[in-house]
C-alpha positions in Angstrom: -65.1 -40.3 -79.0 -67.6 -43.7 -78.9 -70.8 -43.8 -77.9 -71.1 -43.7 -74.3 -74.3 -45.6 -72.8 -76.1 -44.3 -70.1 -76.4 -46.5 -66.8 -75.1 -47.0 -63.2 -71.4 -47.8 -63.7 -69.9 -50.0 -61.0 -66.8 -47.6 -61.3 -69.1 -45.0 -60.2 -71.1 -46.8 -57.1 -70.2 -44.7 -54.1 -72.6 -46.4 -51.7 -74.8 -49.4 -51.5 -77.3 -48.6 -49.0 -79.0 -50.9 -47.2 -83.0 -50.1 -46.1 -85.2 -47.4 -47.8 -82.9 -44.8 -47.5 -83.5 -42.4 -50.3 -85.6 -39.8 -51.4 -87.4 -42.3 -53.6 -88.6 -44.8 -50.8 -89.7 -41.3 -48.7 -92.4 -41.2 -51.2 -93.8 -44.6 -50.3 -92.4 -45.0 -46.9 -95.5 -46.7 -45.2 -96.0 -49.3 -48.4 -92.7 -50.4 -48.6 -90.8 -53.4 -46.1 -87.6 -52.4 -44.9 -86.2 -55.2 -44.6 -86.3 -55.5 -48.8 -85.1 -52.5 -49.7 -81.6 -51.3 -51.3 -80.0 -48.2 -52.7 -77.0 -48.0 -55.3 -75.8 -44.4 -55.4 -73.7 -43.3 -58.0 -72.4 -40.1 -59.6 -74.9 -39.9 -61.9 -78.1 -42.5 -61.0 -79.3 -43.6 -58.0 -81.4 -47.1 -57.9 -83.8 -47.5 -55.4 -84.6 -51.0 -55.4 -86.9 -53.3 -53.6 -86.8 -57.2 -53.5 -88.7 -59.9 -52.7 -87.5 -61.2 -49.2 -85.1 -60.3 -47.1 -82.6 -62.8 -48.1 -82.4 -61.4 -51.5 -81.9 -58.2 -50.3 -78.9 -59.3 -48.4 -77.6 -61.4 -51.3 -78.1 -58.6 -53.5 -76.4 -56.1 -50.7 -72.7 -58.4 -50.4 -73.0 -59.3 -54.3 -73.0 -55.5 -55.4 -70.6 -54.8 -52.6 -68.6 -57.4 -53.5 -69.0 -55.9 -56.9 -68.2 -52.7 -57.2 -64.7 -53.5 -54.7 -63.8 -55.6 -57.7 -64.0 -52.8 -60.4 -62.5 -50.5 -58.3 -58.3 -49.6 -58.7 -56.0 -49.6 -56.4 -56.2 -46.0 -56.4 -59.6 -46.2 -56.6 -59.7 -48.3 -53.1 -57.1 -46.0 -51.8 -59.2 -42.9 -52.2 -62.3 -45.0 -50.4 -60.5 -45.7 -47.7 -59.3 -42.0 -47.4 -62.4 -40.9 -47.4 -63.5 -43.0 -45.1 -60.8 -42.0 -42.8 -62.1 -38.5 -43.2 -65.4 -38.6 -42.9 -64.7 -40.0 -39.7 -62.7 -37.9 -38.6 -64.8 -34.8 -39.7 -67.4 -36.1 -36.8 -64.8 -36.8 -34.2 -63.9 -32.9 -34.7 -67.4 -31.4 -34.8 -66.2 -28.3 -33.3 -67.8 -24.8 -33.5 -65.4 -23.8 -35.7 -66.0 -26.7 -38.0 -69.8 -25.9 -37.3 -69.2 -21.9 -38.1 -67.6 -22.8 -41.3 -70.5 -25.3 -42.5 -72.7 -22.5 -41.5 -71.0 -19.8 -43.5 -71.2 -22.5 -46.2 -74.9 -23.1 -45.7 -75.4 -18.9 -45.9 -73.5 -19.0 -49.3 -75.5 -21.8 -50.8 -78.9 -20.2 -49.5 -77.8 -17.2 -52.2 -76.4 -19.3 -54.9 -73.5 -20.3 -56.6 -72.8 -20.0 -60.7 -71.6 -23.5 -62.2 -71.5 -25.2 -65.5 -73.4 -28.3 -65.7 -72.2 -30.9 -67.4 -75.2 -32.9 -68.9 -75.6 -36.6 -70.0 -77.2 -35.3 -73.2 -73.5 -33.8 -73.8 -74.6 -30.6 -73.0 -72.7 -27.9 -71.2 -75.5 -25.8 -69.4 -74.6 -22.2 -67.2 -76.6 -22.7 -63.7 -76.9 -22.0 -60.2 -76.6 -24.3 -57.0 -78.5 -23.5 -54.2 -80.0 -24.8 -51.0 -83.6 -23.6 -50.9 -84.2 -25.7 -47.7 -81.6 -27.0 -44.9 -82.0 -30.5 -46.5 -82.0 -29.8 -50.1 -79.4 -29.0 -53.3 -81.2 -27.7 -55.9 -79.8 -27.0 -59.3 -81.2 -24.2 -61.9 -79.8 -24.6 -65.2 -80.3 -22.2 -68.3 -81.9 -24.2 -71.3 -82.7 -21.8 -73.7 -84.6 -18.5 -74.4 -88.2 -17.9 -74.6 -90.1 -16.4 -77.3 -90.0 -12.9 -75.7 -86.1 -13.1 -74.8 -86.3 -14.0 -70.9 -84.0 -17.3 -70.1 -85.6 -20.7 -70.6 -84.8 -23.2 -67.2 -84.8 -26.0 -65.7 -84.7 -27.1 -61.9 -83.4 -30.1 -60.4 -83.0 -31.5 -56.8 -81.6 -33.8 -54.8 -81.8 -34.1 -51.0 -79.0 -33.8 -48.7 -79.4 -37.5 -47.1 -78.4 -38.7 -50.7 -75.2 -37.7 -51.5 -73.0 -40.1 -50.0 -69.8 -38.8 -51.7 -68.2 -36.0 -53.6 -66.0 -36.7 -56.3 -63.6 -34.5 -57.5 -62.1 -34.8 -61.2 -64.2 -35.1 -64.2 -64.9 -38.9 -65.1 -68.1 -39.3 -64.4 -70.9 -40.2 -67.8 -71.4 -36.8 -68.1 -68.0 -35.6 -68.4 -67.4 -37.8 -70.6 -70.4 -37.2 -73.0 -69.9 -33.5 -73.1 -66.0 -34.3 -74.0 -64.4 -32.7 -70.8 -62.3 -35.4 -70.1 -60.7 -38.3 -72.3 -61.1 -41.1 -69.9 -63.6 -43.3 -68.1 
């Protein structure tokens, strides 16, 4: 298996967001114009970028658009376009038993779930995904031991407002690098 570079892969573009719109412009939220600002999401970076004018930002907006539709498949587009379709329909049927089930949900990611992690460093890590806050994923991961024996972690987070799809399948960078999947 070659060398895989690490990057924002049109392939993997899932949104291009238009304003500061991510947790990185929240930081900076009063120095920052709106008008300038962009977001590429992806599966495994998200760029939070700000231009110069807003012209740019708009030329930057239908270029990356335009973009990422052209490196897509057809099944690729098919699967958008699904999505789409459901996500839609998800808030046409807000119902309380949609709204129990997201709560039952919520309660189970409050306590933590066990996952592998599949790293960009090629590493397979053992974790746990929780939501310590209602806005919030956070991600424990198990890095080593310690001198006296206790596990070794790292944390990682990502708000809620950012994830602007789920993916299933395993052909994202970090798949890839830790040799879970032959394709990319």
């Amino acid at each position: 298996l070659g060398k895989v570079p690490p990057g924002l892969y049109l392939r993997d573009i899932s949104e291009v967001r238009v304003g500061p719109n991510s947790s990185d412009f929240k930081k900076f939220q009063s120095k920052i114009p709106d008008e300038c600002c962009l977001t590429l999401i992806g599966s495994e970076y998200t760029f939070s970028l700000e231009l110069s004018t807003k012209e740019a930002r708009d030329w930057f907006v239908v270029g990356f658009r335009l973009l990422v539709e052209s490196h897509n498949t057809e099944d690729d587009k098919r699967l958008r376009r699904y999505k789409m379709w459901e996500k839609q329909r998800i808030n046409e049927l807000s119902t309380a038993a949609n709204n129990d089930a997201a709560a039952r949900f919520e309660r189970l990611l409050h306590r933590g779930i066990q996952v592998k992690c599949h790293r960009s460093s090629g590493v397979v890590a053992e974790g746990v995904l929780h939501s310590p806050k209602n806005d919030a994923l956070a991600l424990q991961i198990v890095t080593g031991k310690n001198w006296n024996g206790t596990k070794k972690t790292e944390k990682m987070s990502i708000s809620l407002h950012d994830i602007s799809e789920i993916r299933p399948g395993s052909h994202s960078y970090a798949f890839v690098k830790t040799e879970s999947t032959s394709q990319y």
